[in-house]
N, C-alpha and C positions, 0 to 999 in steps of 0.2 A: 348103834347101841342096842342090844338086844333087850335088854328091861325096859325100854321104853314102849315097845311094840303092845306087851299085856296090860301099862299105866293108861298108854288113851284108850285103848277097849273100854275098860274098869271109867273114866270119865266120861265117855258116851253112852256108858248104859246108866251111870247115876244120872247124866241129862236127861236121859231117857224116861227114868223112873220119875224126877223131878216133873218133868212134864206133863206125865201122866198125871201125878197125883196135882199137882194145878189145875187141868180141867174136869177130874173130879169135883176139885174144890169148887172151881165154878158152876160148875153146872150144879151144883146143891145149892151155893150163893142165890144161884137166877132163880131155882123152883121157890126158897123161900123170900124171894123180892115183895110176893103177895101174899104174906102170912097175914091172916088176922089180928097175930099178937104183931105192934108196929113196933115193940123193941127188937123180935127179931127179924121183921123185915130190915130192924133201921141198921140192924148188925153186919149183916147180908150186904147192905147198901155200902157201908165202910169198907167190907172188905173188897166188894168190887171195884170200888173207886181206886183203893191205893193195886189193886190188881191190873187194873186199868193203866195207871203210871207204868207199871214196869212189863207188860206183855201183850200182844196182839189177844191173845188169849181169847178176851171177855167180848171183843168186836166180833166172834163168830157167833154173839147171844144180838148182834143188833134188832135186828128183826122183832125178837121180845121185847128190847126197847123200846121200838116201834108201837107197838103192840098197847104196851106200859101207857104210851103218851094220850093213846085214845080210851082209855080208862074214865070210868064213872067215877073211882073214887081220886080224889084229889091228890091223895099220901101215893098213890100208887102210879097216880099221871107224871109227879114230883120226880119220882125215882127213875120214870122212863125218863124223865126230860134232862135229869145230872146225866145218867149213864152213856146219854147221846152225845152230849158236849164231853164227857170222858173219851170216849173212845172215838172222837173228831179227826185225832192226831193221828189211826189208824185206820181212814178212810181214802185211800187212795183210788178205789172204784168209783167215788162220787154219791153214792147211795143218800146220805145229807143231804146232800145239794139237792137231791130230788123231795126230801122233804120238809126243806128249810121254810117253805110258807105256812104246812101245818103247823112246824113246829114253834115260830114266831106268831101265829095266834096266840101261844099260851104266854106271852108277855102281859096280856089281859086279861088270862083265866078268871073266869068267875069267883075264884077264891084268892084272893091278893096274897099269900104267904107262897101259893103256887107260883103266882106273877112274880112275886120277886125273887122266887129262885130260879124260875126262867129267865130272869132279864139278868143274873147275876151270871149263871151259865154262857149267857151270850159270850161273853168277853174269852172263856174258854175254847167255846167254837171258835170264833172268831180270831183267835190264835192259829190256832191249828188250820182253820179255811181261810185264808186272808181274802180269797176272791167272795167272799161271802159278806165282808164284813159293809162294804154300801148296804148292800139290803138288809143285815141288821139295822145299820143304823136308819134306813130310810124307814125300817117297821117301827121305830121306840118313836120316833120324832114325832109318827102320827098315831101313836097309841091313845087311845082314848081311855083314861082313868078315871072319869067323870063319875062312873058307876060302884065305884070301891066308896064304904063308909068315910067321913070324915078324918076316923081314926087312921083309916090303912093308905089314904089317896095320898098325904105326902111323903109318904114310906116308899112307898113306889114311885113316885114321884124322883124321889133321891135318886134309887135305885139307877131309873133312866136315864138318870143325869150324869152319875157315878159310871154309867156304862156306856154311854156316850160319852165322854171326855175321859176312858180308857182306848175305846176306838179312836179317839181323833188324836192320842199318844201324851195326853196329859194327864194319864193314872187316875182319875175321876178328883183330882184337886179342882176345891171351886163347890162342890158341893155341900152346904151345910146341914148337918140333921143328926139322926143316931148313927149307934154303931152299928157295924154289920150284924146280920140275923144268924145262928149257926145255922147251918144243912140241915135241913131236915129232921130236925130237934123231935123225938116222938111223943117231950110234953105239950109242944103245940096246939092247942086248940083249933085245925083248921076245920 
């Protein structure tokens, strides 16, 4: 069929183009992950996450991930710590697994809204890495939450519980308390 010859041309340079302008897109996403204004870091954060669902793409920004997770500020540790468990599913090198102990410290973060969106993450990794998931769960069992205010210690509390009896394939049924936190909300007060 000779028309067919110039149609796939014509659809591999639109993938082509598409592609390009996706890691455009991200790499503008990643530089403002650290805006000061946290609406539009938290914009940045959206669109990587669902970027994340559907392409390898935003996994060659790991390393700023990384990066993210050793962060002073909290909002910004948060974002490394989704982005890691996002892009879990596209971890075939193992790269996580080499820092799945740092990054289960932050199940305790100093800031408990961090904590619990690290330990809500977990369930994500742990998807995606199923050889990882004993040592999550061995890190939540002996999480010490002692040091979180009154208010926050059974939030997290749930949390681990809720993420533990997702790892052990009972969807976190059994746990009673509130409702889930959204992501990284930027009215937050952390």
């Amino acid at each position: 069929m000779p028309g067919c010859a110039p149609l796939l041309s014509v659809k591999e340079g639109m993938i082509e183009a598409m592609s390009e302008e996706l890691n455009a897109n991200v790499r503008e996403w990643v530089s403002r992950l650290r805006s000061p204004d946290n609406k539009v870091a938290y914009c940045a954060l959206k669109e990587l996450v669902e970027a994340s669902g559907r392409s390898i793409v935003v996994y060659a920004h790991l390393d700023s991930f990384i990066n993210m997770m050793r962060d002073s500020n909290s909002y910004v540790r948060t974002r490394g710590l989704t982005l890691i468990a996002c892009n879990a599913r596209w971890d075939a090198a193992g790269r996580i697994d080499g820092i799945i102990d740092e990054y289960l410290q932050h199940a305790t973060d100093e800031k408990p809204i961090t904590a619990r969106q690290c330990v809500k993450s977990l369930r994500q990794l742990a998807e995606a890495k199923p050889a990882l998931a004993l040592c999550i769960a061995d890190a939540l069992r002996n999480a010490d939450v002692s040091k979180y205010p009154d208010s926050m210690r059974p939030l997290v509390q749930k949390d681990i519980c809720e993420t533990l009896l997702f790892l052990d394939g009972r969807g976190g049924e059994g746990c009673q308390g509130t409702a889930p936190l959204t992501p990284m909300d930027p009215s937050l007060d952390i």
